[in-house]
SEKE-511706 format. One record per residue (C-alpha): residue in one letter; x, z, y. Coordinates in nm, 2 decimals. Example, Ala and Ser with C-alpha at 12.3 -4.5 7.8 and 13.67 -1.06 7.14 Angstrom:
! residues 2
['A',[1.23,0.78,-0.45]],
['S',[1.37,0.71,-0.11]],
! end
This chain:
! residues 292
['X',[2.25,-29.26,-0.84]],
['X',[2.60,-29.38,-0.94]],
['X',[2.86,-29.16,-0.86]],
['X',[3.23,-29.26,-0.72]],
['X',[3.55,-29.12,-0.82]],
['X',[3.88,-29.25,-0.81]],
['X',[4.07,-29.17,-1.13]],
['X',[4.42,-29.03,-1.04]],
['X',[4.66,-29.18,-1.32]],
['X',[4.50,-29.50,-1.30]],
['X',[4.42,-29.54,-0.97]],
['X',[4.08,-29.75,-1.06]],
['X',[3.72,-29.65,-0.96]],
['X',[3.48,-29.54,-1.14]],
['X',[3.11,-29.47,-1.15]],
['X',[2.97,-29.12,-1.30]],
['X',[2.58,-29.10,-1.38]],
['X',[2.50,-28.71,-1.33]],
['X',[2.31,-28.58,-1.65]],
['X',[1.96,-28.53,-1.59]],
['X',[2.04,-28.72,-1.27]],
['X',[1.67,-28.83,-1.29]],
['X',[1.57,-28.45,-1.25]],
['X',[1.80,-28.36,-0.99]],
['X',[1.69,-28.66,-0.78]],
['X',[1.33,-28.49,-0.77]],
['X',[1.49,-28.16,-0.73]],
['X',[1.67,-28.20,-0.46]],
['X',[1.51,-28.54,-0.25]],
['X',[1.10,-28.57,-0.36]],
['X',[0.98,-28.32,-0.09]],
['X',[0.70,-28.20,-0.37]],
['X',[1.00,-28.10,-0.59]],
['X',[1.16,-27.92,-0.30]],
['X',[0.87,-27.71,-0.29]],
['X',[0.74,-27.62,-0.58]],
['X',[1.02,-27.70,-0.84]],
['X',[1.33,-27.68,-0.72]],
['X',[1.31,-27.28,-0.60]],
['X',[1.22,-27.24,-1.05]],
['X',[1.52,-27.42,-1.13]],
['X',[1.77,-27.22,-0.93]],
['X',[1.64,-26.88,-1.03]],
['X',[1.89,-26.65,-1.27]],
['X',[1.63,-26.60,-1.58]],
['X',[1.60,-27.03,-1.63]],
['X',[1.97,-27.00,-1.62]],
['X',[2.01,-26.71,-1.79]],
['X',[1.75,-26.86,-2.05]],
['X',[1.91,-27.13,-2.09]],
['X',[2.23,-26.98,-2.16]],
['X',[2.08,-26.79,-2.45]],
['X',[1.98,-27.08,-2.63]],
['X',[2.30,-27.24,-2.58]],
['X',[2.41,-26.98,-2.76]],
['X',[2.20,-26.94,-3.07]],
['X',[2.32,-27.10,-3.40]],
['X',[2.13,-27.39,-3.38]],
['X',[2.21,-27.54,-3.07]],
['X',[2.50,-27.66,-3.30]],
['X',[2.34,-27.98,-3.36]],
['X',[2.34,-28.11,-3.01]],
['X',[2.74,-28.10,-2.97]],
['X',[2.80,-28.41,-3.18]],
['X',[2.52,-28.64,-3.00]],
['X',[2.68,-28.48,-2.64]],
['X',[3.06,-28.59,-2.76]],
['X',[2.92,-28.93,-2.82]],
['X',[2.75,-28.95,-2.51]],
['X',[3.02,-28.84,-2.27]],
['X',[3.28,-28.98,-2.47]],
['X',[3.46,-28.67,-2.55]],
['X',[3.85,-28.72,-2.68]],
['X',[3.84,-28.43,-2.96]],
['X',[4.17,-28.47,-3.02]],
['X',[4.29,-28.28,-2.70]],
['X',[4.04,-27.93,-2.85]],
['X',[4.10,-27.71,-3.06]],
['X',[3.84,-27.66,-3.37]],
['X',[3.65,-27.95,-3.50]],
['X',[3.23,-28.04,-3.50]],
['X',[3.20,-27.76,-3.82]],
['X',[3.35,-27.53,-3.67]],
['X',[3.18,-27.45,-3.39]],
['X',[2.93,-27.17,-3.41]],
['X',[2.73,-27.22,-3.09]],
['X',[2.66,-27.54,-2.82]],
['X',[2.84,-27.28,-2.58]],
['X',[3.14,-27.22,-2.85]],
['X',[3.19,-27.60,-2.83]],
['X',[3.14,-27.57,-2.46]],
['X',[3.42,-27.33,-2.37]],
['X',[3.66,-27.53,-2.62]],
['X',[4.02,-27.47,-2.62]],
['X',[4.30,-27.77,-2.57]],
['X',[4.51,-27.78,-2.81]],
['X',[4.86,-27.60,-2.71]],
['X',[5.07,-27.93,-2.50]],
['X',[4.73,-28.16,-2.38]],
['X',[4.84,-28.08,-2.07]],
['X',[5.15,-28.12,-1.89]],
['X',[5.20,-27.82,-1.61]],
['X',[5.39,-28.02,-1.36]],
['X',[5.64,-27.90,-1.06]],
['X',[5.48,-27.80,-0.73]],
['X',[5.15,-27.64,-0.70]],
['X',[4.91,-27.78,-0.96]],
['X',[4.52,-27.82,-1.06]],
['X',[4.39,-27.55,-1.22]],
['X',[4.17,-27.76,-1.44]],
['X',[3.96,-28.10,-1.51]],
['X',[3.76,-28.23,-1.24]],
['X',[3.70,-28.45,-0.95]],
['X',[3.92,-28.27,-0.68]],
['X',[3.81,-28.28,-0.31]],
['X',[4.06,-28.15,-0.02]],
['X',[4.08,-28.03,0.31]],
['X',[4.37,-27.96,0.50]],
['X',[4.22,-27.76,0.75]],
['X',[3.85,-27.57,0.63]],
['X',[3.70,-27.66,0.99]],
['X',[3.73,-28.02,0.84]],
['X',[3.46,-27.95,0.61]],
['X',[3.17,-28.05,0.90]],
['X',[3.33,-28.39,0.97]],
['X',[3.29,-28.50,0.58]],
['X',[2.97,-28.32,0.50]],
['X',[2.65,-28.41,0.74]],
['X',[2.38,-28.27,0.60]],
['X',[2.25,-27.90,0.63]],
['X',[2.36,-27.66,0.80]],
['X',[2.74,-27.59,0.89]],
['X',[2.99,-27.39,0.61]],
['X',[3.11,-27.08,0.69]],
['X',[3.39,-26.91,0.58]],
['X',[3.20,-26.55,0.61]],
['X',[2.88,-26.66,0.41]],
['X',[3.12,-26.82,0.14]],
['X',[3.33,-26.56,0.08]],
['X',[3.03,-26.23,0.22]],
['X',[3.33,-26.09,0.37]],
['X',[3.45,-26.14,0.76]],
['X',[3.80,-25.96,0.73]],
['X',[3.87,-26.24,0.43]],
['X',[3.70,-26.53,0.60]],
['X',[3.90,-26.46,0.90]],
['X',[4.26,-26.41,0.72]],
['X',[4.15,-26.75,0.57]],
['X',[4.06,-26.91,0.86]],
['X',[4.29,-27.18,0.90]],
['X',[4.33,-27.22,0.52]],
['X',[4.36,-27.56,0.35]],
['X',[4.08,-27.61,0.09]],
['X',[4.01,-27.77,-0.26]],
['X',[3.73,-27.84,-0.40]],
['X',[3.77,-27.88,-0.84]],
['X',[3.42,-28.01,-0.90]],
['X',[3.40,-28.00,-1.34]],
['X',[3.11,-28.23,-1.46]],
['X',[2.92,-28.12,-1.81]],
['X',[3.13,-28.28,-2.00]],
['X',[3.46,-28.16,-1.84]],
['X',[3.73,-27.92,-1.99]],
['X',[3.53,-27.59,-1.89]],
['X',[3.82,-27.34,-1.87]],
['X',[4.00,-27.28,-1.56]],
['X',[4.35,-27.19,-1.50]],
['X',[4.62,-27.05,-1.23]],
['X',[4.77,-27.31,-1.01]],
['X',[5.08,-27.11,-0.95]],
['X',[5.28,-26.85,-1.03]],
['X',[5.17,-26.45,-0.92]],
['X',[5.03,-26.16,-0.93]],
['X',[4.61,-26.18,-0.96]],
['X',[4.38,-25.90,-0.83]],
['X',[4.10,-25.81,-1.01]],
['X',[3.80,-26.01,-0.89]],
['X',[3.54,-25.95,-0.65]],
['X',[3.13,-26.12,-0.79]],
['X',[2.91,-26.21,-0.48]],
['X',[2.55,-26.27,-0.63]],
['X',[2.37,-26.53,-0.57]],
['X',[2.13,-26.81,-0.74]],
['X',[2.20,-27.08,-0.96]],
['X',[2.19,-27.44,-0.76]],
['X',[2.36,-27.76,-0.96]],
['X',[2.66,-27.84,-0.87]],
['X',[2.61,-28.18,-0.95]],
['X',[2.72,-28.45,-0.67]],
['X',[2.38,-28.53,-0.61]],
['X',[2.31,-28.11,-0.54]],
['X',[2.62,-28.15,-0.30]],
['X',[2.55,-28.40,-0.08]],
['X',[2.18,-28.27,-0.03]],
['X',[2.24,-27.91,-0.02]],
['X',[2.62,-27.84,0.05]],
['X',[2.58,-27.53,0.22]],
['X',[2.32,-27.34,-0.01]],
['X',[2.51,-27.45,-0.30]],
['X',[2.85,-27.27,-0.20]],
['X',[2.71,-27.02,0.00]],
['X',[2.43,-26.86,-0.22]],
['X',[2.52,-26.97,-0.54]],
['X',[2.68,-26.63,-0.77]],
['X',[3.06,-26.69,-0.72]],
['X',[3.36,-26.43,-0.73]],
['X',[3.70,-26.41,-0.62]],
['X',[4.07,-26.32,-0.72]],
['X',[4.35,-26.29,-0.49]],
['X',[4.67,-26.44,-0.66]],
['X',[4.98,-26.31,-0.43]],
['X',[5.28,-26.55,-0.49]],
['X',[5.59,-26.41,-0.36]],
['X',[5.69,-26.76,-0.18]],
['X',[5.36,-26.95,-0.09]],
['X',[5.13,-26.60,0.04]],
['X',[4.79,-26.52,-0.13]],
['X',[4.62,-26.81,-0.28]],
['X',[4.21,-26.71,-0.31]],
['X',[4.10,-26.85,-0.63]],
['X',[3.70,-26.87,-0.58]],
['X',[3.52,-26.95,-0.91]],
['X',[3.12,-27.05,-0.87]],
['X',[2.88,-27.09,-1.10]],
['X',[2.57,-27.35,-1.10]],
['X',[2.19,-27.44,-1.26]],
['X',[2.19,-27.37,-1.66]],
['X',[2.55,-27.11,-1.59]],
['X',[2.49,-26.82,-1.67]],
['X',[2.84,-26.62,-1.70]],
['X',[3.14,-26.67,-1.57]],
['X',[3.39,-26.53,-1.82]],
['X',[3.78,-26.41,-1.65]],
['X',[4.01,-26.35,-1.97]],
['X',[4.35,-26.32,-1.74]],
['X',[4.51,-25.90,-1.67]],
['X',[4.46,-25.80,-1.32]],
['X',[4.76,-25.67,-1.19]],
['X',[5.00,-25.85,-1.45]],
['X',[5.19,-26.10,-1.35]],
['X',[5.10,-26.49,-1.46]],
['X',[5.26,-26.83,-1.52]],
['X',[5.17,-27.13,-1.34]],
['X',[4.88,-27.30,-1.59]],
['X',[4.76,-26.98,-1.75]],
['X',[4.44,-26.92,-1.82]],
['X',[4.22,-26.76,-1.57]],
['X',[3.88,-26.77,-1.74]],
['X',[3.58,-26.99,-1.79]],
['X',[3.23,-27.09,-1.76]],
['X',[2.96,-27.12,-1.98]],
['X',[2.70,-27.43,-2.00]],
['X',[2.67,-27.61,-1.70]],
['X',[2.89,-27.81,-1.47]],
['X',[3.09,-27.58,-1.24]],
['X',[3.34,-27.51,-0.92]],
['X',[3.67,-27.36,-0.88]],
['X',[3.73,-27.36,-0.52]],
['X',[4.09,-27.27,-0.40]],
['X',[4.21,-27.18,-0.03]],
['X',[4.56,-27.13,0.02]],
['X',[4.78,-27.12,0.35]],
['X',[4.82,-27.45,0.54]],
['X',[5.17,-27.42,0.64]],
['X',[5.27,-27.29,0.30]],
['X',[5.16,-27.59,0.09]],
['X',[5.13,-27.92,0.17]],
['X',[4.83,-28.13,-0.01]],
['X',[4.90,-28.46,-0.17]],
['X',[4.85,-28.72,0.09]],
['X',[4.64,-28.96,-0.19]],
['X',[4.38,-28.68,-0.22]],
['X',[4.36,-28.62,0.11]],
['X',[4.32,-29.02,0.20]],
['X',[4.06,-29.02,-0.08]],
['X',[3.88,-28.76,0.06]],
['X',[3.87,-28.93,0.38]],
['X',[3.73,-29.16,0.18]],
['X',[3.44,-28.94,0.08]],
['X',[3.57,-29.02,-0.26]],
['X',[3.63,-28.77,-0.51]],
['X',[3.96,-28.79,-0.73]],
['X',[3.98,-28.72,-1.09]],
['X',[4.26,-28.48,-1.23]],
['X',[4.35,-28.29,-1.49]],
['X',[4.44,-27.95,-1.55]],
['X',[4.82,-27.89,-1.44]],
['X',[4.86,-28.18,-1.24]],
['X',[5.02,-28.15,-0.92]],
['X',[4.82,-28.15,-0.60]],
['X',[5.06,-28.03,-0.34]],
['X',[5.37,-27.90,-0.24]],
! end
């Protein structure tokens, strides 16, 4: 299954092959899969397992066979090959201080294929399948689902071989965070269009209120996926933070950082939006600037 995406700064489209897309195709369409496979592959201790060996000293040698794969610029990290101690240390890489321009307005907080909503009620016009989103099964919270109601929503959807740390998209205050458990379902676009629902309302997520003192509270919802095991905040509740700091980031695994923020406060980019419409996904980097 090839994959479209528009790619912001170049406005072409382009085709993304899901890792282990073969897998996830059984998972998530072969009813046998379904059934019997796909309830394994979800569960914490695969994902938790897998984390582990992601972590041990040897997983070292598959980072220079993924960089060549995925065709990973290495001049944007931090650390080179050698110096990585773990698959996971490689996978949480830094960018080097200035590989990413923080731009005016209010920005992405990382590198991924952005989706967005103007209104969250838009969500069961672009998404057929399942059953419909809810705010309160997202979030396991009515009071919060119903202060976000009317909320614009975006969707940062980071692929393996993305930029795995996430950061604010404005300026503020954050809260400490609130973890919802849940199970581990891909994230992967081919996970999303079968499974929409399940995999943002039962996969383990959290939440951190960032209170800006000129666009409201902006909810800043991280969730985690298949083969994540941790989600890692590295931000000082209660401190104040610049626009583009780091929030925190995941381990192995391609990821979410989903973002609802008031309607009549900020105004999303009308090429997202269009591409949206589009059911097109568009690529952007970390600091870029998705509204106003």
């Amino acid at each position: 299954m090839q994959i479209k995406f528009i790619d912001r700064k170049t406005g072409q489209i382009k085709q993304e092959t899901p890792p282990a897309e073969g897998l996830l195709k059984f998972l998530y369409d072969n009813p046998f899969g379904k059934t019997a496979f796909l309830p394994l592959a979800r569960r914490k201790f695969i994902s938790a397992w897998y984390g582990r060996k992601m972590n041990k000293p040897s997983s070292v040698k598959k980072i220079q066979d993924f960089i060549d794969t995925h065709g990973i610029n290495m001049e944007e990290y931090e650390g080179g090959v050698p110096e990585f101690t773990s698959f996971n240390d490689f996978f949480y890489r830094k960018l080097k201080p200035g590989a990413r321009t923080i731009e005016s307005g209010f920005v992405s907080p990382g590198d991924g294929r952005l989706l967005a909503f103007e209104s969250v009620s838009d969500l069961k016009h672009f998404f057929v399948k399942g059953h419909e989103f809810t705010l309160p099964k997202f979030l396991n919270d009515a009071q919060l689902a119903r202060k976000y109601a009317n909320a614009s929503l975006f969707i940062l959807r980071l692929a393996p071989n993305d930029y795995h740390r996430f950061h604010f998209p404005y300026t503020g205050t954050p809260s400490e965070v609130t973890k919802i458990n849940g199970k581990y379902y891909s994230v992967s676009p081919h996970a999303l269009a079968n499974n929409f629902v399940k995999v943002f309302c039962e996969n383990k997520r959290e939440y951190c209120t960032l209170k800006s003192q000129d666009k409201g509270d902006i909810l800043l919802v991280p969730v985690g996926a298949t083969m994540v095991g941790t989600v890692i905040e590295t931000y000082s509740p209660g401190q104040q933070v610049a626009k583009g700091d780091e929030m925190g980031y995941f381990a192995f695994g391609g990821s979410t950082v989903a973002v609802l923020v008031d309607r009549e406060k900020i105004q999303i980019d009308a090429d997202i939006l269009q591409n949206t419409r589009n059911k097109l996904e568009t690529y952007v980097q970390l600091g870029d600037k998705i509204g106003v």
